[in-house]
N, CA and C atoms as an extended XYZ file, in Angstrom:
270
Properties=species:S:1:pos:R:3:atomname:S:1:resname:S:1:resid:I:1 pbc="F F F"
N       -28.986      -14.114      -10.205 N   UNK     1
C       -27.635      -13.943       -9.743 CA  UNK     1
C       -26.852      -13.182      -10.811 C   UNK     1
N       -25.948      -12.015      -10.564 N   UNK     2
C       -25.182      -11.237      -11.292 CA  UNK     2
C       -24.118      -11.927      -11.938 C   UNK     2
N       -23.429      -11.807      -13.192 N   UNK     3
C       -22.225      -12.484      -13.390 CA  UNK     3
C       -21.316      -11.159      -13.036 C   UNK     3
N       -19.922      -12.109      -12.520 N   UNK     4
C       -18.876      -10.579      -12.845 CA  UNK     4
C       -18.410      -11.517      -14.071 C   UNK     4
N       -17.659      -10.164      -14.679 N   UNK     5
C       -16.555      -10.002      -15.471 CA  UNK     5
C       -15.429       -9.599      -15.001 C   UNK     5
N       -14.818      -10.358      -15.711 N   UNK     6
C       -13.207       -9.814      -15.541 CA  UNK     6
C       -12.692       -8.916      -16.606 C   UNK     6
N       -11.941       -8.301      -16.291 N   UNK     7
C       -11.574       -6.984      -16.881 CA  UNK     7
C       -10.626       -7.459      -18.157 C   UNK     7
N       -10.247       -7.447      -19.304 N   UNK     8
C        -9.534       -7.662      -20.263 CA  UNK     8
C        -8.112       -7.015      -19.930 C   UNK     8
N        -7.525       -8.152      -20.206 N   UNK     9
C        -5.879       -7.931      -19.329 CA  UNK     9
C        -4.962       -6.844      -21.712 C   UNK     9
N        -4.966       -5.561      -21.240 N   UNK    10
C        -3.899       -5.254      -22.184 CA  UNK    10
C        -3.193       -4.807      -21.794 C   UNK    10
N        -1.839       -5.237      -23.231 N   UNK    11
C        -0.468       -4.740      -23.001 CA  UNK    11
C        -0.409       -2.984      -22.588 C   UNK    11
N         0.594       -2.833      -22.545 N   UNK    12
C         1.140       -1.434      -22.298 CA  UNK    12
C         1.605       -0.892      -23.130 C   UNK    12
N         0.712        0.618      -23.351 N   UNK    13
C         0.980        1.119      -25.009 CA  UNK    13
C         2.468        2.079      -24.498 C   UNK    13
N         2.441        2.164      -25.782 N   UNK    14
C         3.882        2.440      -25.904 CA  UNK    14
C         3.668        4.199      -25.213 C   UNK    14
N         4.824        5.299      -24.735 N   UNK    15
C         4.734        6.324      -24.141 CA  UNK    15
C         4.152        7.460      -25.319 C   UNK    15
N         4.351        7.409      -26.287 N   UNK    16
C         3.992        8.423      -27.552 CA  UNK    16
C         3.052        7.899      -27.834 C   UNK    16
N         2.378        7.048      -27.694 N   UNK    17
C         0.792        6.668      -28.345 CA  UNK    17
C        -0.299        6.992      -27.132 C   UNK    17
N         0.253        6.530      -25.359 N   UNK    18
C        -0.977        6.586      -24.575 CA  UNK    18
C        -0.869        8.159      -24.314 C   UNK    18
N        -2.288        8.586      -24.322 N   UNK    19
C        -2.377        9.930      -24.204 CA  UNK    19
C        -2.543       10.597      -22.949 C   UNK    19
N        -2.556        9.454      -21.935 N   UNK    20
C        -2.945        9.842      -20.262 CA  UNK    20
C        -1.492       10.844      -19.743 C   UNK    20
N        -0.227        9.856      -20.824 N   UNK    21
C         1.001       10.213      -20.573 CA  UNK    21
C         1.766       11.220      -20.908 C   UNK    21
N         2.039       12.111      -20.689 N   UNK    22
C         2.137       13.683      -21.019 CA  UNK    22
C         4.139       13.593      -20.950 C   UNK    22
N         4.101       13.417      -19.813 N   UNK    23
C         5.747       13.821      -19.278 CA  UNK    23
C         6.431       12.691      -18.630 C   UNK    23
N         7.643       12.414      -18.644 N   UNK    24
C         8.154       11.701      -18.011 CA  UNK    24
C         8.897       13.004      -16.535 C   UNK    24
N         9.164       11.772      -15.675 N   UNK    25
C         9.672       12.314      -14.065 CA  UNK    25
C        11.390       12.052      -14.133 C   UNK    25
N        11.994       12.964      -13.682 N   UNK    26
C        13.437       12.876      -13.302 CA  UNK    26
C        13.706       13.252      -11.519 C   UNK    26
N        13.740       12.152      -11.088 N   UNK    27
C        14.387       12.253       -9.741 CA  UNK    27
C        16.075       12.832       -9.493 C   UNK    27
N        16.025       13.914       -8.686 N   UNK    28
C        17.740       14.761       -8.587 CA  UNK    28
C        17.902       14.336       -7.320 C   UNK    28
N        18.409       12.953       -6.594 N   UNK    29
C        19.009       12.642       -5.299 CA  UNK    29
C        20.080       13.743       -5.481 C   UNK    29
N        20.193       14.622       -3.997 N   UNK    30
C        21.517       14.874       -3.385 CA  UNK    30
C        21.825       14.556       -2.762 C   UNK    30
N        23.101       14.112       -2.326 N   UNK    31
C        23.814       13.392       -1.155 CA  UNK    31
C        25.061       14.686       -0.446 C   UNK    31
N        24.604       14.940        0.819 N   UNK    32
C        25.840       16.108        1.129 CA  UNK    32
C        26.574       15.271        2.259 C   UNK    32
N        27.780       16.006        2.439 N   UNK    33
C        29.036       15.054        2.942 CA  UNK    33
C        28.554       14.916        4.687 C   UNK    33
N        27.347       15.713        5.272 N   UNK    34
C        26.976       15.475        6.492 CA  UNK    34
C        26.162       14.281        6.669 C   UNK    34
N        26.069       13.581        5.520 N   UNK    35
C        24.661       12.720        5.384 CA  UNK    35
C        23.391       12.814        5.075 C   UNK    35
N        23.473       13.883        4.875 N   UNK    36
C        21.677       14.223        5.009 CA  UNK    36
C        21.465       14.328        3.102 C   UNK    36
N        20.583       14.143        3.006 N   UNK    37
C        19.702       13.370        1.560 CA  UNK    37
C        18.676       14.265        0.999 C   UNK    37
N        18.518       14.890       -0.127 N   UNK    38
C        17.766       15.408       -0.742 CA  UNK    38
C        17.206       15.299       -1.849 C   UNK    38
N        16.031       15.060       -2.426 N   UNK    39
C        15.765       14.932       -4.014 CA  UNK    39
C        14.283       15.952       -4.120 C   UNK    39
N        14.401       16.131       -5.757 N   UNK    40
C        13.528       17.017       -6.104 CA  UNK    40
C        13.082       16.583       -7.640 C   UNK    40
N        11.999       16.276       -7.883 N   UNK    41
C        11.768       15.577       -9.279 CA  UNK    41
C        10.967       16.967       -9.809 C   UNK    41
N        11.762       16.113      -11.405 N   UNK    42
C        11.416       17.314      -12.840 CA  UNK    42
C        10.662       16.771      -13.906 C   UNK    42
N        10.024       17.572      -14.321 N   UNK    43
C         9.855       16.349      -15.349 CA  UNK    43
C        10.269       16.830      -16.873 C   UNK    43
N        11.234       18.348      -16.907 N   UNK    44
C        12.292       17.961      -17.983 CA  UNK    44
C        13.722       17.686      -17.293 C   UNK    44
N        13.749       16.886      -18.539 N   UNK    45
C        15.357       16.166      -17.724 CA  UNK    45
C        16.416       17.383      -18.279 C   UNK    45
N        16.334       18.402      -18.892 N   UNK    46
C        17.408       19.429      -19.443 CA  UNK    46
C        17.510       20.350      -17.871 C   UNK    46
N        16.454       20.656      -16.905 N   UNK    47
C        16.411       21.120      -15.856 CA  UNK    47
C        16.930       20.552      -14.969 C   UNK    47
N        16.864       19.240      -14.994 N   UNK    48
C        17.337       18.000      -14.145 CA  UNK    48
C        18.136       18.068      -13.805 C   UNK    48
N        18.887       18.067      -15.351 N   UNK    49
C        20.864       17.913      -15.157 CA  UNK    49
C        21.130       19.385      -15.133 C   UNK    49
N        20.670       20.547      -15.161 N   UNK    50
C        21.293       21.454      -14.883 CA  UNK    50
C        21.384       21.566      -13.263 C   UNK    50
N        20.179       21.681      -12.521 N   UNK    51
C        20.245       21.537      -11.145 CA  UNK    51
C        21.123       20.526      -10.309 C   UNK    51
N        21.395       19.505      -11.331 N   UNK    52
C        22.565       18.859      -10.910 CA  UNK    52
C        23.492       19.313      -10.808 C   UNK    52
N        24.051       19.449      -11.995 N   UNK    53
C        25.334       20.302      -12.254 CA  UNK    53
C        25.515       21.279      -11.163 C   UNK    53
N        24.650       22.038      -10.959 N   UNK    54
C        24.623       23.325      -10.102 CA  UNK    54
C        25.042       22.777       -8.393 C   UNK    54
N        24.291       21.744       -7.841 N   UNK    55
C        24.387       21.299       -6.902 CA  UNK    55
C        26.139       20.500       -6.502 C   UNK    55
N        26.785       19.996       -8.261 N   UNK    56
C        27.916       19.430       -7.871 CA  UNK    56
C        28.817       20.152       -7.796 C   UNK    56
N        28.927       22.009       -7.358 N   UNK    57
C        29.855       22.614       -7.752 CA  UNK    57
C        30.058       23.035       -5.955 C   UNK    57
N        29.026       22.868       -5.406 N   UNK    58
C        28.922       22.944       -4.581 CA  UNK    58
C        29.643       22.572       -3.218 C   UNK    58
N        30.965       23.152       -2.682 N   UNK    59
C        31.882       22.195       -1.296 CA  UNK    59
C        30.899       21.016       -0.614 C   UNK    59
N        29.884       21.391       -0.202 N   UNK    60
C        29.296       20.644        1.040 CA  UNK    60
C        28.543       19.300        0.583 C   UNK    60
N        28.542       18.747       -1.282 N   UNK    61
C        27.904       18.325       -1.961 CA  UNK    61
C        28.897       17.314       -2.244 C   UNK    61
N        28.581       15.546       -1.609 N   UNK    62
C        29.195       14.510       -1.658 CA  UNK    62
C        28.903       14.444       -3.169 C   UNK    62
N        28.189       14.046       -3.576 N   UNK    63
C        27.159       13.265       -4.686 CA  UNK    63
C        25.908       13.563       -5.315 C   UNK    63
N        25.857       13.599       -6.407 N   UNK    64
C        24.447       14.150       -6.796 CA  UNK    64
C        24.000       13.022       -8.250 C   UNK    64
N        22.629       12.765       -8.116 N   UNK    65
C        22.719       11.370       -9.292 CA  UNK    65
C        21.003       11.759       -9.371 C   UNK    65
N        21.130       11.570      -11.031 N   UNK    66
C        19.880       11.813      -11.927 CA  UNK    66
C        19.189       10.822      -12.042 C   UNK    66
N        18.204       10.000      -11.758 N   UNK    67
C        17.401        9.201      -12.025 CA  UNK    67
C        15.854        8.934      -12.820 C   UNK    67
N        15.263        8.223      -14.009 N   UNK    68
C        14.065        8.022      -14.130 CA  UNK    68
C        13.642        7.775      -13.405 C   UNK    68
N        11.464        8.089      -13.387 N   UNK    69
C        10.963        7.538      -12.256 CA  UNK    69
C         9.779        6.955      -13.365 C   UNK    69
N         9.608        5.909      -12.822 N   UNK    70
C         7.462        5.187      -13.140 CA  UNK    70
C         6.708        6.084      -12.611 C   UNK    70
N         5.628        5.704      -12.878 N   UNK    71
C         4.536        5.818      -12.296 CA  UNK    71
C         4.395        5.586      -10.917 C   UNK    71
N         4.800        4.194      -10.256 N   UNK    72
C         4.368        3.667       -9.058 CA  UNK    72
C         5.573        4.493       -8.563 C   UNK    72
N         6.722        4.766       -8.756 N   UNK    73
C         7.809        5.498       -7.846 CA  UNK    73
C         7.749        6.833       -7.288 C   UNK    73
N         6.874        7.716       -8.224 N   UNK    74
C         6.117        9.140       -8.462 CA  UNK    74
C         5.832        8.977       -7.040 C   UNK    74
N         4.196        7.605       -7.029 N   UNK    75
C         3.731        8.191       -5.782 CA  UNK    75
C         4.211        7.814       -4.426 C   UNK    75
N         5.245        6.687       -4.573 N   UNK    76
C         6.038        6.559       -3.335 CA  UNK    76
C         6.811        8.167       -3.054 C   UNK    76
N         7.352        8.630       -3.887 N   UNK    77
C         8.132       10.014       -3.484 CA  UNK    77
C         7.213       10.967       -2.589 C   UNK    77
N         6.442       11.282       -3.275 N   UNK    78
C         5.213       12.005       -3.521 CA  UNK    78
C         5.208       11.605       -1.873 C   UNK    78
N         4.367       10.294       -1.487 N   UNK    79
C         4.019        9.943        0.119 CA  UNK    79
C         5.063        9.981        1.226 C   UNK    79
N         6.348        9.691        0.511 N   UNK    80
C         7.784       10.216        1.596 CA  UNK    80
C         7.696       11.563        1.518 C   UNK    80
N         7.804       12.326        1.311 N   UNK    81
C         7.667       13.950        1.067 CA  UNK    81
C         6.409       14.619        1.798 C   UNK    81
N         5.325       14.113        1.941 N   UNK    82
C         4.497       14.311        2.612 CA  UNK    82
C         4.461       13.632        4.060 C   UNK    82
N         5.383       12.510        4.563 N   UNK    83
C         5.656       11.780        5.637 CA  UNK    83
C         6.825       13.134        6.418 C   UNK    83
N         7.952       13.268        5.215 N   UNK    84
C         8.818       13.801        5.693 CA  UNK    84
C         8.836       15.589        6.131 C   UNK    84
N         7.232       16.388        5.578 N   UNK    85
C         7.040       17.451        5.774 CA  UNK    85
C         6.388       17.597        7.251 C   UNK    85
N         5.619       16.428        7.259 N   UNK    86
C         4.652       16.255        8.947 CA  UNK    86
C         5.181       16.097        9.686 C   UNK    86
N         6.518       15.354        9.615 N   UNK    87
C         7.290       15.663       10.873 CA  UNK    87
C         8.111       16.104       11.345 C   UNK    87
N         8.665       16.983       10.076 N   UNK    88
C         9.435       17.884       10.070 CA  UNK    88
C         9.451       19.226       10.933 C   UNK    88
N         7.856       19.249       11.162 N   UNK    89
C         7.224       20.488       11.164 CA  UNK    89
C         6.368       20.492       12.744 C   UNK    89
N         6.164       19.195       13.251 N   UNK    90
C         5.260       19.071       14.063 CA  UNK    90
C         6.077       20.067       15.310 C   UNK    90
């Protein structure tokens, strides 16, 4: 009979030490005054807030807000964006 093992539970290295980790993600929600919702992630945040900026100068532009993203939020975006292209399009 096989034994399992269990996998050794470690902490979470810090962002400048793990090397998998290259860039951090900046989510740019837009909000325009018709309702309708837009975001576009960066992963320098100096681009971030400029495209912000750019977007708040804008009449038709309620709101515009810069956000970090994780890892796990990446690929939720990532799968709305691909939900929201298929049926966009069908």
């Amino acid at each position: 009979m096989a034994k399992t093992m269990k996998a050794a539970k470690r902490g979470k290295a810090p962002f400048n030490k793990d090397k998998r980790r290259r860039h951090h993600h900046f989510l740019v929600t837009v909000y325009y005054a018709d309702g309708e919702k837009f975001g576009r992630v960066y992963t320098d945040k100096e681009k971030a807030t400029r495209f912000a900026d750019r977007q708040r100068r804008s009449p038709v532009v309620k709101s515009v807000r810069v956000s970090g993203l994780s890892g796990l939020s990446i690929v939720v975006v990532r799968n709305l964006a691909k939900v929201q292209v298929s049926v966009r399009f069908r």
